[in-house]
Structure formats: C-alpha cells, structure tokens
C-alpha positions as CSV (number, residue, x, y, z in Angstrom):
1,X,12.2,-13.8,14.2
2,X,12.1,-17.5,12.6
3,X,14.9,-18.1,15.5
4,X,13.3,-16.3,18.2
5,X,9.7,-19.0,17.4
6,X,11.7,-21.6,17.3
7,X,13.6,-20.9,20.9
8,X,9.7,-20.5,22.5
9,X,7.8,-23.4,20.5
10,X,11.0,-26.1,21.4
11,X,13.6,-25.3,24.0
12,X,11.0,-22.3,26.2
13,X,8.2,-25.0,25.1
14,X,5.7,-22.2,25.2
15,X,3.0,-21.4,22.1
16,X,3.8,-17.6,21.6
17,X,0.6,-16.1,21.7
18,X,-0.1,-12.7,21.3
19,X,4.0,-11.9,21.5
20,X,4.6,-9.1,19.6
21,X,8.0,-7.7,17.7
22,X,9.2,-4.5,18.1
23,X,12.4,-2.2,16.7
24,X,13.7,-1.2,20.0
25,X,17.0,0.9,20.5
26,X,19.8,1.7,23.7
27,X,22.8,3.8,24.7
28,X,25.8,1.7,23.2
29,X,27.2,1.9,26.1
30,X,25.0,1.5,27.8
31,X,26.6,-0.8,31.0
32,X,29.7,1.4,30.8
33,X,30.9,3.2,33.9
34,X,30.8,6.4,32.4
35,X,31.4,8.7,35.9
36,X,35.5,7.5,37.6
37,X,34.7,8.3,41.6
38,X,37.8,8.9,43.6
39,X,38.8,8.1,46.9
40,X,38.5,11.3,48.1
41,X,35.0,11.6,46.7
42,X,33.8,8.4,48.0
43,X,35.2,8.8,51.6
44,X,33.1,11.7,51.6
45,X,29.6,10.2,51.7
46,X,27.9,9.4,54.2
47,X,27.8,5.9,54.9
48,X,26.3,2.7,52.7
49,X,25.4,5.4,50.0
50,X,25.3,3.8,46.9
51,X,27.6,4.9,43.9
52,X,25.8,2.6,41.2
53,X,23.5,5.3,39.6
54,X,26.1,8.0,39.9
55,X,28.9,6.2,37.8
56,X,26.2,4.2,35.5
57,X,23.4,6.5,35.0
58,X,24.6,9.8,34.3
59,X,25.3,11.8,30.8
60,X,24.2,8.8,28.9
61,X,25.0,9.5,24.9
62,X,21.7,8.8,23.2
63,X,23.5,9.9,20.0
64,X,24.8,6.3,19.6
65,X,22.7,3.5,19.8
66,X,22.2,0.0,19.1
67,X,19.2,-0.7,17.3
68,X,17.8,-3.7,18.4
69,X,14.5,-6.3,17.5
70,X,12.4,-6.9,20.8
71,X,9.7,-9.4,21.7
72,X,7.2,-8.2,24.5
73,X,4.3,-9.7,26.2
74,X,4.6,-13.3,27.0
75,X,1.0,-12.8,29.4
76,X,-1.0,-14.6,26.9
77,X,1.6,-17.4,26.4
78,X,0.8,-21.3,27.3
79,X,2.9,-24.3,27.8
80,X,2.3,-26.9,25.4
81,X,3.5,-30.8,25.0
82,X,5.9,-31.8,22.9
83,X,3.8,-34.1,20.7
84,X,0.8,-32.9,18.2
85,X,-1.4,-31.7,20.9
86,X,1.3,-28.5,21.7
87,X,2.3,-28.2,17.8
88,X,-2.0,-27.5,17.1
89,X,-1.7,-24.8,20.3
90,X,1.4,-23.0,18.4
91,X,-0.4,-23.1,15.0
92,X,-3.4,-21.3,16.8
93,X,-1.3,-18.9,18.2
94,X,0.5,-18.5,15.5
95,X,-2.4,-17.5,13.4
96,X,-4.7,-15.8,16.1
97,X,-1.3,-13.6,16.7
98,X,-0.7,-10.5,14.8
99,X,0.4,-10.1,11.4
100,X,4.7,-9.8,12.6
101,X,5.4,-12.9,11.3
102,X,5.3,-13.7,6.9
103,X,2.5,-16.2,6.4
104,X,1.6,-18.4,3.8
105,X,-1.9,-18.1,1.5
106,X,-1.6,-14.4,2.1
107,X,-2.0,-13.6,-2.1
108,X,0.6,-11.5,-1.8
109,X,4.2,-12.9,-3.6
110,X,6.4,-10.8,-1.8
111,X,4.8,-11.8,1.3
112,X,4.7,-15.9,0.1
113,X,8.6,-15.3,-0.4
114,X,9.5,-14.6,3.1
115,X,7.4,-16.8,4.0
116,X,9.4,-19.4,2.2
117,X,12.8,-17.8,3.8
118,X,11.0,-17.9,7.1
119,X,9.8,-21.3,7.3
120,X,13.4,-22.7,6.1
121,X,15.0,-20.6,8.5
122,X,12.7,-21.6,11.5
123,X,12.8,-25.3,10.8
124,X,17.0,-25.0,10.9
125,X,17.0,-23.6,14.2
126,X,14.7,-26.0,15.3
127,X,16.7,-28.6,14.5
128,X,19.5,-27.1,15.9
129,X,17.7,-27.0,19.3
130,X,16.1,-30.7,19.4
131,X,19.3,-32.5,18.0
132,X,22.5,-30.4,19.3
133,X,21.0,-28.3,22.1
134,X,18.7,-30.7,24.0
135,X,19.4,-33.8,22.5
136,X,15.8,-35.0,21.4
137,X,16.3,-35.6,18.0
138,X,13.3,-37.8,17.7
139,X,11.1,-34.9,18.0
140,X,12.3,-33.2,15.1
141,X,9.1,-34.1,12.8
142,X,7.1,-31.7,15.9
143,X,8.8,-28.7,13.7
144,X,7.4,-29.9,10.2
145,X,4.4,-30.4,11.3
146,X,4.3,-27.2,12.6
147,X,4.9,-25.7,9.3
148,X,2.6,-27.9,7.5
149,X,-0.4,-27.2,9.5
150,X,0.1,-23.5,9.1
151,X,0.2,-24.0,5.4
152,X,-3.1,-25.7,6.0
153,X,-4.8,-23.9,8.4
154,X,-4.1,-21.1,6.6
155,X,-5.4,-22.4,3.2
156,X,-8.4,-22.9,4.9
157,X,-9.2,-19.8,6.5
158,X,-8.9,-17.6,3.8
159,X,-10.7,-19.9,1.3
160,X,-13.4,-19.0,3.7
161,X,-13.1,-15.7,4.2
162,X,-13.4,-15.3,0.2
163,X,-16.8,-17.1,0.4
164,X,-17.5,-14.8,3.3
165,X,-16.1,-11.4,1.4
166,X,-20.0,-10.7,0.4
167,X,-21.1,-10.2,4.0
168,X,-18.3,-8.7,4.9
169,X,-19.1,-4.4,5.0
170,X,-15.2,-3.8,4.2
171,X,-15.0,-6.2,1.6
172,X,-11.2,-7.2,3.0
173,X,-10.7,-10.7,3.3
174,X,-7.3,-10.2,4.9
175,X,-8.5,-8.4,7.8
176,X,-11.3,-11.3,8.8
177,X,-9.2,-14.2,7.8
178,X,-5.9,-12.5,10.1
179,X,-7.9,-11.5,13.4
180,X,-11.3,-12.2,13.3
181,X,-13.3,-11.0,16.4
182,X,-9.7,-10.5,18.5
183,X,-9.0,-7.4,17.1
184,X,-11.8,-6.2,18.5
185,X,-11.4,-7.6,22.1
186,X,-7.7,-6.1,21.7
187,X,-9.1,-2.2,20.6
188,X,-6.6,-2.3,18.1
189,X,-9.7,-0.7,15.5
190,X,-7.4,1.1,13.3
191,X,-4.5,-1.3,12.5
192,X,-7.8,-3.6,10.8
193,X,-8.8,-1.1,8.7
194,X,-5.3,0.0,7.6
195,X,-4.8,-3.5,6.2
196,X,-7.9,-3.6,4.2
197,X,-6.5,-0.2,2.8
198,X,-2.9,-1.9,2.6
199,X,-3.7,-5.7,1.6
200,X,-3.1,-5.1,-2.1
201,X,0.8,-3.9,-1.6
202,X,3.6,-5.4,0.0
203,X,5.2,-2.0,1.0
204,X,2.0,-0.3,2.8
205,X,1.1,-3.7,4.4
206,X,4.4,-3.5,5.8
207,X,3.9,-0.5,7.0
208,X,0.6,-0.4,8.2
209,X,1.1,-3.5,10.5
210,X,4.4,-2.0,12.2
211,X,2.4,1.4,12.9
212,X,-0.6,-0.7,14.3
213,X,1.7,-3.1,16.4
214,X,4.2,0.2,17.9
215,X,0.4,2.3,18.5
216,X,-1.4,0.0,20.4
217,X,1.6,-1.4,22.5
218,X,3.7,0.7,23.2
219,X,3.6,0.9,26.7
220,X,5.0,-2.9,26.6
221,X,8.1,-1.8,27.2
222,X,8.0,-0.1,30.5
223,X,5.5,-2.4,31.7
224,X,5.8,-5.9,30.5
225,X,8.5,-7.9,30.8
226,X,10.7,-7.6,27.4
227,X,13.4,-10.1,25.3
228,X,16.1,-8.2,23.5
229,X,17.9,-10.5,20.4
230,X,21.4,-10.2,21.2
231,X,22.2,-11.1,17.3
232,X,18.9,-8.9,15.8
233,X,21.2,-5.7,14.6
C-alpha cells in the first residue's frame, strides 16, 4: 500500500483522494486458452465469427485463484505540483480518505507501529521513483515532508477532537477526527459508528473498517476503473 501511494503522489503525480483498497481475487489462469479449436471446427463457422470468448471464457476454474490487493476509484483524484503546494493536497487527501491506510496519533500502538513500517516503507519507494525511475533526485525532501505534515496534521486534529469529545453525542473522538462531515456526504452511516464501537482494539478496528470499505463500495469493481498490484499476493 505504502508502494502503491508512493507510485500516485510521485511518478502518477496525483493526490489519491477518496482511493479505496480492496482484497480482490481471479481465475489463476485466468488469460489461458482453456478451449483447443480445430481446423475442422473453425472452417465451420460462418464467417468473421470470433473464437476469442469460446477458447478464453469458457469452464473457468474458480477453485484456484489468486488473491490479489486492488485500488478503485481514482474520480475524486487531483493533480498536484511537485513542490509544497501538491505535498499539502496529498496530506488532505490522505487524511480526508478513509481509514485503509495506518496513521499516526491514532492512540492505538498496534496501529502507531504500522504506521512506523508504513511510512519507512513509503518514503523508500519514493526515493526509488524520484532518484532511479525519473531521475529528480532533488525532489526527494517532497516525500519527507509528506510524512511530516501527516504526523502534524494529524497531531492536530485529534488534539481537537479530544477538546471537542464533550459535544460530541457518541463520545468517539476517532470517528470526528477520521471523517468529519464526509462520511456523511458518502452515506457510509454504519462504518462511523462501528469505529466508535471498535476504536479501543486493534483487531475489531481492523475489522470494522474493511467491512465498511467492501459494504459501501462494492460495486467499484464492475463500474469504476480498478488497479490490480501485480506483487500484492
């Protein structure tokens, strides 16, 4: 995941709002020709029929797969500049985005952890990109800034929703501080509450967010335009 943000923040150069990641599995063999035509078959249809689906497409084995991570929905995504300008526009997104990705200030160690891993991670791909991919190595500080203004921003938003918690009916500061009103505009009522049930446990926050992001979005995959991780299994 730390690879895939680093991909769309510096080589796509797009902010990655409101992309979402999803478990997402195939037929292994999926491209294989899995139905031999003959001559004698083919010279009996009519002519310019199309054999594609017939030897593709047909008896596909759904009993082995490839289990896969998928990003959908890049409709919300924006270009951004390759200076401090487009690094604040990925730390909004970021942050505004739902809860896939570990994040700092969360209060929850196992959580701050993988954050840690994530952040290392992301910041080593990056690299990779600006120095040996594109060549831009003086643009390497974009990443670090990246990562220090999430630590920030993040700080700040949930000193404030602790000093909001009192007007808050749920008494969750993680589900104010993480979506605010957007949760809301999305519909996604349920996958709010289940973190103000979940906050307090690594395991069931887990949990509650990939339930919330596979409920509400699911029709992503038929409809949107999809990114399979070639490496994620």
């Amino acid at each position: 995941m730390s690879h895939t943000l680093a991909v769309l923040h510096w080589h796509t150069k797009i902010d990655a709002m409101d992309v979402e990641f999803v478990i997402g599995s195939s037929p292994a063999e999926e491209q294989s020709i899995r139905v031999e035509i003959d001559a004698s078959r083919a010279s009996s249809l009519p002519p310019q029929t199309s054999t594609y689906e017939e030897a593709k497409h047909s008896r596909v084995d759904f009993t082995k797969r490839v289990t896969a991570l998928w990003m959908i929905d890049f409709d919300d995504c924006n270009d951004i500049a390759m200076n401090s300008s487009g690094v604040d526009m990925a730390v909004k997104a970021f942050l505004d985005t739902n809860f896939y990705c570990p994040r700092p200030e969360t209060g929850d160690a196992y959580i701050d952890t993988l954050w840690t891993m994530f952040s290392e991670k992301y910041l080593q791909y990056s690299d990779f990109i600006l120095e040996d991919v594109l060549r831009t190595p003086d643009l390497k500080n974009l990443p670090r800034q990246f990562i220090q203004k999430i630590a920030v921003e993040a700080a700040q938003r949930h000193q404030g929703s602790i000093e909001g918690t009192s007007h808050s009916p749920s008494g969750s500061s993680f589900g104010s501080w993480r979506r605010g009103s957007r949760a809301t505009r999305r519909g996604n009522v349920n996958t709010e509450s289940e973190h103000t049930l979940s906050s307090q446990s690594g395991s069931s926050l887990r949990s509650s967010v990939s339930y919330g992001g596979s409920w509400r979005r699911g029709r992503g995959f038929s409809q949107r335009g999809s990114w399979r991780g070639s490496d994620a299994s």
